[in-house]
N, C-alpha and C positions, 0 to 999 in steps of 0.2 A: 504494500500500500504506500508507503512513504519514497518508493522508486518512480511512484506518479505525482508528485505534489512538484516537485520542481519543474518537469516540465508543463504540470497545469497552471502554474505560476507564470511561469514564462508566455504563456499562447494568453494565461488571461492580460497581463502588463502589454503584450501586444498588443490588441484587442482594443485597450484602453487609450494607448499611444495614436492607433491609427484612426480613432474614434475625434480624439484631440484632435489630432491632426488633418482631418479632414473639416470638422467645424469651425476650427481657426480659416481656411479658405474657403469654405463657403460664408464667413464673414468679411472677408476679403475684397472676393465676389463681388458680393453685395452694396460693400462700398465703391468699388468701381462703376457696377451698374448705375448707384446714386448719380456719379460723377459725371456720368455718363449723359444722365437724365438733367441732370443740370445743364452742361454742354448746350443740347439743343433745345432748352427752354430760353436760353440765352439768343441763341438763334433766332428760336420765333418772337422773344420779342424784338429781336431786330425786324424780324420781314414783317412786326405788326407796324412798327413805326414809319417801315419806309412806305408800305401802302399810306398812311395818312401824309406820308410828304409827298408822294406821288399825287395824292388828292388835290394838295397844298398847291403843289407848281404847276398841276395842269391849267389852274385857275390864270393864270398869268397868259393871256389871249395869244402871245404869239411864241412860245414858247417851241422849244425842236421837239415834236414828237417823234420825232426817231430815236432819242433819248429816252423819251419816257417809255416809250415801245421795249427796248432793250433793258430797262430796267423791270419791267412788269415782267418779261417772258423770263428774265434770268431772277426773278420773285420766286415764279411762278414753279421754275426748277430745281430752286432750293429746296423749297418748301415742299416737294413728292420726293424729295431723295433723304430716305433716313437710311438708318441703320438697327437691327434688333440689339438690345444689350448684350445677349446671347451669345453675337455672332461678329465678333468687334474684330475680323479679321483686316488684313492689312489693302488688301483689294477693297471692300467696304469702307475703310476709312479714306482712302485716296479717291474715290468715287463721291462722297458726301464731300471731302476736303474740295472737291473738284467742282463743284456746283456751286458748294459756299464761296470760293475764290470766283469766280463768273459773276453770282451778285456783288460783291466789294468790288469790284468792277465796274462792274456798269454802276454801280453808286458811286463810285468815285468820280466818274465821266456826268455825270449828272451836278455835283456837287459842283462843280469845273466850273459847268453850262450856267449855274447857277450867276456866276460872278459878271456874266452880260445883261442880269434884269436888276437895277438897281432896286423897285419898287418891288419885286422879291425877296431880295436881303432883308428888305427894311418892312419883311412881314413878319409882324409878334409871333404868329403859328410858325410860321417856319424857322423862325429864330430859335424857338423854343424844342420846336420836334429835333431840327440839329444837336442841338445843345443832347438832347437823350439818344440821338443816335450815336453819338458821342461817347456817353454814360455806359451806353449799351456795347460799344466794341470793345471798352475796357472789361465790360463785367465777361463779356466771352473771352478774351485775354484769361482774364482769372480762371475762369472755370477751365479752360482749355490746359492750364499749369497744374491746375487740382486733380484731372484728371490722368494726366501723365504721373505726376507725384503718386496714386492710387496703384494705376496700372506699375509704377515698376515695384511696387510695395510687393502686390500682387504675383508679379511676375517671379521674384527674388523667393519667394517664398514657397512657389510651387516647382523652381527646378533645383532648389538646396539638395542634395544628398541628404538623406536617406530619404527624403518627404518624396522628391519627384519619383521613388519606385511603387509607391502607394496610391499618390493622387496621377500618378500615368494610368494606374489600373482602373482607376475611379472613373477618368475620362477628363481631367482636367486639363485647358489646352490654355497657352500665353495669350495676352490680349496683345491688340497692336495700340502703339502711340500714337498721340495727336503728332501727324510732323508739319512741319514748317512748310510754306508752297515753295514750287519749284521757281530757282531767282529769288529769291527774299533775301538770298545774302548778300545780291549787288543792288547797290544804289540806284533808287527810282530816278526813273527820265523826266526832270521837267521842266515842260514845254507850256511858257508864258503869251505864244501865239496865238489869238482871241482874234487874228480874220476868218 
């Protein structure tokens, strides 16, 4: 009898360890998914503000619709490309990264446009929705930082030795990072030419 206690010991301390060890990432998880969920709440409120600035500058009679055009349809694309928390692989994030960089785009080509209606500038609404689109690219700044910080938490924690021979079994797979768009690390071109 006492030739089965140490190794019942042993399978139960296992048992225990991989039990820990599995709940500690799917708390992990979890936090990622948050982060995640954050992310693109940050997003829509961007694409809620720039529709009311969209609203804002159409009002301005001769205004370029082909701006406003380009900004609605690259709205329009952000806003149908998500991602599941799920499923945070790296094709999926460069796909969503890829849409969101298309609208700061054409918002930025808008924002340009803006600096040829002076009686636009010097509208309260539009000063003000600015001013939150503003608010709004730092709070996705943040959150975009919060979520990388999660994901390598995340990450670190499910390929350690001896963890990744357990939660490999489990089905635990790496998330992918928020990365940077392609050129962000060379200096924007700008072009003060307003003919």
């Amino acid at each position: 009898m006492k030739k089965w206690i140490i190794p019942i010991v042993i399978i139960v301390l296992l048992v225990i360890w991989g039990m820990n060890v599995n709940n500690n990432v799917v708390n992990l998880e979890e936090t990622v998914t948050e982060s995640w969920a954050n992310v693109e709440s940050s997003y829509q409120r961007r694409s809620d503000l720039i529709g009311n600035l969209v609203k804002t500058v159409q009002g301005a009679a001769d205004f370029e619709k082909s701006t406003l055009t380009e900004v609605i349809e690259a709205r329009a694309k952000a806003t149908s490309t998500t991602i599941d928390a799920s499923n945070l692989t790296a094709e999926n994030m460069a796909q969503f990264q890829q849409a969101q960089s298309g609208l700061s785009g054409a918002l930025s080509k808008l924002l340009v446009s803006v600096e040829r209606y002076p009686e636009l500038k010097a509208n309260q609404n539009f000063i003000e929705l600015q001013s939150q689109l503003e608010g709004t690219e730092n709070r996705i700044n943040v959150a975009r930082d919060r979520f990388n910080e999660n994901v390598k938490i995340y990450n670190s924690n499910i390929r350690q030795f001896p963890r990744n021979l357990i939660l490999g079994i489990l089905g635990f797979d790496t998330k992918a990072y928020y990365q940077a768009d392609a050129g962000s690390e060379n200096a924007p071109d700008v072009n003060f030419d307003f003919k």
